[in-house]
C-alpha positions as CSV (number, residue, x, y, z in Angstrom):
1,X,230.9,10.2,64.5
2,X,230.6,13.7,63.0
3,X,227.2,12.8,61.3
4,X,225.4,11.3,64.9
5,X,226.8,14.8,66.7
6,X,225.1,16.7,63.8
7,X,222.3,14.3,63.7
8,X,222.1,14.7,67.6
9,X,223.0,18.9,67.3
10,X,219.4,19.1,65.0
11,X,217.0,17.4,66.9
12,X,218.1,19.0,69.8
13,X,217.3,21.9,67.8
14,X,213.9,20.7,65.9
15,X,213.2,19.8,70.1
16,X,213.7,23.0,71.3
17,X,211.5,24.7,68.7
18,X,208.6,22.5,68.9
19,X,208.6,23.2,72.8
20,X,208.9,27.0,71.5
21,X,205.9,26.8,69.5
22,X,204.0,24.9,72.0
23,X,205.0,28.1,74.8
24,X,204.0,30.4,72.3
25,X,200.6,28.8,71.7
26,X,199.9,29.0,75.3
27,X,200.6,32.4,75.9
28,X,199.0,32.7,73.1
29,X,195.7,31.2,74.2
30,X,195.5,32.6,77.6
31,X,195.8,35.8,75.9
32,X,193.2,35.2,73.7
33,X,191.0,33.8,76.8
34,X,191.5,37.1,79.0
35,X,190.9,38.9,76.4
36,X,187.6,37.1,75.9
37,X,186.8,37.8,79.1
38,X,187.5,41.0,79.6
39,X,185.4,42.2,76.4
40,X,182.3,39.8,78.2
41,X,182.8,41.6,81.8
């Protein structure tokens, strides 16, 4: 029982980093996108 809650504990954890990286690159790209644009305008 102690192994599935740890089991269960980590990829709730691996989870909720891959949906941080996948923010991150976001802001990240729209970032990179205004910032595009702003140096063509």
């Amino acid at each position: 029982v102690i192994i599935v809650i740890v089991t269960a504990i980590d990829a709730l954890q691996i989870v909720r980093l891959i949906y941080d990286v996948k923010v991150f690159l976001q802001i990240t790209y729209l970032l990179s996108v205004t910032y595009s644009h702003v140096i063509v305008l």
